[in-house]
N, C-alpha and C positions, 0 to 999 in steps of 0.2 A: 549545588545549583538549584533545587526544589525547594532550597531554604528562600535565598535570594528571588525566587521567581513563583511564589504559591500559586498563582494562575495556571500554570504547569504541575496542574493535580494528576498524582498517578490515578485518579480513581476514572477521570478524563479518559485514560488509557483502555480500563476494563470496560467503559462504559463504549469506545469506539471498536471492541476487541466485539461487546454482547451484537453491534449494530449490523457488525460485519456480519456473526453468525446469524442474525436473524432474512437477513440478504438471501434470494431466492439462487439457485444455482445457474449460474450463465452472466450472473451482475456480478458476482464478488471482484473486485482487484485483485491483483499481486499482491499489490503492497498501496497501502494509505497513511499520509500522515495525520498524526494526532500532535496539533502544536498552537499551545497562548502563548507563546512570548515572539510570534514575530518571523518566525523562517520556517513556516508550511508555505509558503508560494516559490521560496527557494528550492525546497525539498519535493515540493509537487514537480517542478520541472526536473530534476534530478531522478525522479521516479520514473517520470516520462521517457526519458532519454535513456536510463539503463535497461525500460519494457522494450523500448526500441531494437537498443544489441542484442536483450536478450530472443526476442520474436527472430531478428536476423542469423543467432548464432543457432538457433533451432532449425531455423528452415533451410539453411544450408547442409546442414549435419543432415537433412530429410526425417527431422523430428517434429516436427511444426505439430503434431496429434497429440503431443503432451502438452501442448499449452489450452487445450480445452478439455472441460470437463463432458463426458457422452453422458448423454440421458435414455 
């Protein structure tokens, strides 16, 4: 696929990997997509909607404290 799609450079990946860790603690996401060819707005909402179950399946379980980080 990286042959067919070079815009989809892994270095894209460590370079979105370095941005995240440079991110102050209270900003960082779950989870972010890194994507040139086209389905980061697919993936953006798929991301959205699984934070969603997963905030609900915490907060029922009376875990919801694990989804932030204390300072």
């Amino acid at each position: 696929m990286l042959k067919n799609n070079p815009q989809q450079d892994p270095q894209k990946v460590a370079d979105a990997f370095a941005d995240l860790i440079e991110k102050p603690k209270g900003e960082k996401p779950f989870r972010i997509p890194v994507d040139f060819i086209g389905m980061g707005e697919h993936i953006q909402k798929y991301n959205e909607h699984l934070e969603q179950i997963m905030v609900g399946l915490y907060t029922n379980f009376g875990s919801q404290g694990m989804l932030s980080v204390k300072k």
